[in-house]
Backbone bond lengths (Angstrom), bond angles and torsions (degrees), N, CA, C in turn:
res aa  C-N    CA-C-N  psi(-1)  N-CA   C-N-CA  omega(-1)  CA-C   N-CA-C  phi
1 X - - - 1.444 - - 1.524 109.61 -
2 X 1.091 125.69 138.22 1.349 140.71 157.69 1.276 127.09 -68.94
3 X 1.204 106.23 122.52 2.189 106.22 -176.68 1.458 101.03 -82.66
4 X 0.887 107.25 140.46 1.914 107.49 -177.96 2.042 81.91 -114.38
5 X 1.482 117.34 -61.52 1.081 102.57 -165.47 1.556 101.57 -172.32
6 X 1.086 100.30 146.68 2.108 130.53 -148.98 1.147 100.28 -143.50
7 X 1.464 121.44 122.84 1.494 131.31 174.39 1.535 105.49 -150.61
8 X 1.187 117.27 -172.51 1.521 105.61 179.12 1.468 117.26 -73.74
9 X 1.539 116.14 -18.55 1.548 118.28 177.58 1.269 135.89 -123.54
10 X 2.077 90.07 18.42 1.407 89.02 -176.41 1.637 92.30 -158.39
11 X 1.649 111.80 158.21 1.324 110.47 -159.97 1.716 84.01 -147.34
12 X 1.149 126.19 113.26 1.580 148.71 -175.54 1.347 109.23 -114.96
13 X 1.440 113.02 106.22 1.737 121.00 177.76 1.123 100.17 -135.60
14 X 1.395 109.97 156.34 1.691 140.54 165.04 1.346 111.80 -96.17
15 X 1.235 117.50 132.67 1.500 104.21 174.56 1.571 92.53 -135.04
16 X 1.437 96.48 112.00 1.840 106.53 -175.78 1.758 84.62 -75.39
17 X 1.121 108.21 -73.20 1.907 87.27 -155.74 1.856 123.68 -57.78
18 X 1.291 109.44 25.61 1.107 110.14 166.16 1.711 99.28 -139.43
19 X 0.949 127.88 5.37 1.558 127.26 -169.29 1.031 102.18 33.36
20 X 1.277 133.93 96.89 1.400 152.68 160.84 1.729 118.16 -169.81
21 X 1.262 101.61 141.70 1.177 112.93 179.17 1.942 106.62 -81.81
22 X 1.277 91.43 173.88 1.929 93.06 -169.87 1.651 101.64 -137.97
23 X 1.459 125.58 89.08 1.198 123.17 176.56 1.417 121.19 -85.16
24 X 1.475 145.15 75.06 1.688 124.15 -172.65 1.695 85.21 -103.38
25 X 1.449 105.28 125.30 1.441 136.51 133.77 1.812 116.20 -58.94
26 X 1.646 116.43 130.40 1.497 122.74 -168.09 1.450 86.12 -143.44
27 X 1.635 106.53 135.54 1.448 125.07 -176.30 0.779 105.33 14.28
28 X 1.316 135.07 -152.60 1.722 146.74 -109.37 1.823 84.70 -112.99
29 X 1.611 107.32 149.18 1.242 110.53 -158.23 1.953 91.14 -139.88
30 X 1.566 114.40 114.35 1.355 108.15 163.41 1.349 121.47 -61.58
31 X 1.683 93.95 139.35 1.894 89.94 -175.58 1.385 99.46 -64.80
32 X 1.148 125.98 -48.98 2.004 102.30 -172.06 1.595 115.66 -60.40
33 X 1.256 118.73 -7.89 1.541 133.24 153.67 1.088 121.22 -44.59
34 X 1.711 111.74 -75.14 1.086 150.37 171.67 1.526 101.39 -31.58
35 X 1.735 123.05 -81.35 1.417 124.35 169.64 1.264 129.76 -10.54
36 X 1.868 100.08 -83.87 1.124 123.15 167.04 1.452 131.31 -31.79
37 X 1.286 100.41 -62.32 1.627 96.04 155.96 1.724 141.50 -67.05
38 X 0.917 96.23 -26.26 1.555 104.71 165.21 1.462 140.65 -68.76
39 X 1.892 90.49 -26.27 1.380 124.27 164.39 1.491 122.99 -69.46
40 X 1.569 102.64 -55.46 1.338 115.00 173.01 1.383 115.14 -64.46
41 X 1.401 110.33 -33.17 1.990 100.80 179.41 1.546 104.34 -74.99
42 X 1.332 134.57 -46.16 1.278 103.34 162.70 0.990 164.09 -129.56
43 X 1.935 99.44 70.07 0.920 148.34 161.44 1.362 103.62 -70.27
44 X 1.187 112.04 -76.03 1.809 132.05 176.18 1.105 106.81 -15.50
45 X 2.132 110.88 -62.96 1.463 113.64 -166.62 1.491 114.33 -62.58
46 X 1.516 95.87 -50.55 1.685 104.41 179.15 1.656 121.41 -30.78
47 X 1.356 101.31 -59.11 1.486 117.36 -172.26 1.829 117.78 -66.59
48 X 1.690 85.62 -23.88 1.801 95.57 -178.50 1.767 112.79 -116.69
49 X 1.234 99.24 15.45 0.966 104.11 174.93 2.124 133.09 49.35
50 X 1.628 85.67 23.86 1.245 117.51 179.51 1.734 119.81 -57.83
51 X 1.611 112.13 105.33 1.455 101.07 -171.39 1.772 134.21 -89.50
52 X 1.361 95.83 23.39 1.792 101.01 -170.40 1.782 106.29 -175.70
53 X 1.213 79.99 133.81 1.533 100.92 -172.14 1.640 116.47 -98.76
54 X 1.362 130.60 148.40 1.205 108.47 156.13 0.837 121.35 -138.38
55 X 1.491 145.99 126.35 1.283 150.88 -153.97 1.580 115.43 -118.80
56 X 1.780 110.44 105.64 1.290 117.00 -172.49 1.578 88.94 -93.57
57 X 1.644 129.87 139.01 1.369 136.21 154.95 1.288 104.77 -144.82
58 X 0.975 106.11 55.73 1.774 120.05 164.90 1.732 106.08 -66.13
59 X 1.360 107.43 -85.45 1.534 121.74 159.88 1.145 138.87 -42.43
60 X 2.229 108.33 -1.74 2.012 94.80 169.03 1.141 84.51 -83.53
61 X 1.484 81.83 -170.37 1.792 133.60 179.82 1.325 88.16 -97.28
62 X 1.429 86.39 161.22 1.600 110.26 160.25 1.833 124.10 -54.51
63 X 1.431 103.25 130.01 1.806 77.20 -167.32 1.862 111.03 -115.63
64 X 1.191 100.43 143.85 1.368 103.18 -168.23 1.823 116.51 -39.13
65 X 1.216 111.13 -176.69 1.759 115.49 -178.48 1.727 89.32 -91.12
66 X 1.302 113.02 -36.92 1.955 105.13 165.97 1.421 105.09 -40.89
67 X 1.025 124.51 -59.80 1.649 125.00 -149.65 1.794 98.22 -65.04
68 X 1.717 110.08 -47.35 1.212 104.04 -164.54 1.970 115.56 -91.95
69 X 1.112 102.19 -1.81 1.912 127.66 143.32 1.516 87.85 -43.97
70 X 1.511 106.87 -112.42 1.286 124.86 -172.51 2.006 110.57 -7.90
71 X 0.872 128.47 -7.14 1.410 110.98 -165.33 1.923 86.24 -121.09
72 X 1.443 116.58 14.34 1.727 94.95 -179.41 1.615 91.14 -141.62
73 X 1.693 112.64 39.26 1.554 106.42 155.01 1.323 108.27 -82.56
74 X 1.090 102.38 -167.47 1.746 114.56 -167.58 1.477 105.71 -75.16
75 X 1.529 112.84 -56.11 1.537 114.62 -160.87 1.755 112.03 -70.94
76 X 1.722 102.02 -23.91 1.429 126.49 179.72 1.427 90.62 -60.18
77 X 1.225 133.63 -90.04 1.844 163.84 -167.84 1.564 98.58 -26.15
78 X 1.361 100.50 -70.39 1.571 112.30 152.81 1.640 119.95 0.96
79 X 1.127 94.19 -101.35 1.711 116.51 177.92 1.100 114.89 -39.48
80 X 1.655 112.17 -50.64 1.535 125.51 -174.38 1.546 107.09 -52.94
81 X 1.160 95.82 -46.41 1.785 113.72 -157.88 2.138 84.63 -59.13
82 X 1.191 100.75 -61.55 1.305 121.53 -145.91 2.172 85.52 -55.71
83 X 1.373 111.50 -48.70 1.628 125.11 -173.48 1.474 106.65 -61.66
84 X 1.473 105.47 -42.17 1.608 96.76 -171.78 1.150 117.90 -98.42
85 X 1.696 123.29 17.72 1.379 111.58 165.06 1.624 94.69 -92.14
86 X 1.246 147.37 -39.40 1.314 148.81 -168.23 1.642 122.66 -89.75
87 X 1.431 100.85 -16.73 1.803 109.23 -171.44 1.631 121.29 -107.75
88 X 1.025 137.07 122.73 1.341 113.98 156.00 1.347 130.61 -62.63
89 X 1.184 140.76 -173.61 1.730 150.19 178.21 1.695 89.58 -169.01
90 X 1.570 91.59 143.74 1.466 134.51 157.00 1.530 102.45 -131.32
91 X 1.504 91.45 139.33 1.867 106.00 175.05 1.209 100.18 -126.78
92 X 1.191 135.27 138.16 1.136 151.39 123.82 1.332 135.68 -60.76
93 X 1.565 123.11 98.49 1.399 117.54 -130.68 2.191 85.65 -134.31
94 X 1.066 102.78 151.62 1.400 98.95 156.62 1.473 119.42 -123.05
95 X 1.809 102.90 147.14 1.781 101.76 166.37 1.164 111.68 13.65
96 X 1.612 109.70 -98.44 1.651 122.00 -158.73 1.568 118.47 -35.75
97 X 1.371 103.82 -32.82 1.845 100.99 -166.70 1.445 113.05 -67.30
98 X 1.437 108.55 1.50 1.981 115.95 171.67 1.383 106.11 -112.50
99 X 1.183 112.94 6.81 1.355 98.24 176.99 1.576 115.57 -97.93
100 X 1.314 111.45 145.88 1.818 106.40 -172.22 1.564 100.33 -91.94
């Protein structure tokens, strides 16, 4: 696997022999963190033509109403639009993230 990018709250891999990207989120996550990375992964896919994502968030935190703002600007919406007509996603989600 390929490290794209490792910080304290976020762990970004490639996995060529499964073509999929590897997103795990770890505790509490800065929103300009948050962005940035979300931006750059699919960016990644776009450019590599990468068809499936997987998203471990076992280990965040709860994330602010900023963080989930941030995912319905234009350039964000964009990408999304452009990833989720061509990509799959799996999340890995725990309990808490439905709870109000």
């Amino acid at each position: 696997m390929k490290e794209l990018k490792q910080q304290m709250y976020v762990q970004l891999l490639y996995d060529a022999e499964q073509q999929a990207m590897r997103l795990r989120w770890i505790g509490e996550v800065p929103l300009q963190g948050y962005k940035e990375t979300l931006l750059a992964c699919l960016d990644y896919m776009r450019m590599h033509d990468i068809p499936l994502i997987l998203v471990d968030q076992r280990e965040l935190k709860p994330l602010s109403e900023a963080h989930t703002k941030c995912c319905t600007v234009p350039g964000f919406h964009k990408r999304w639009s452009i990833f989720s007509r061509h990509c799959a996603s799996l999340f890995f989600l725990q309990p808490r993230h439905f709870e109000r």
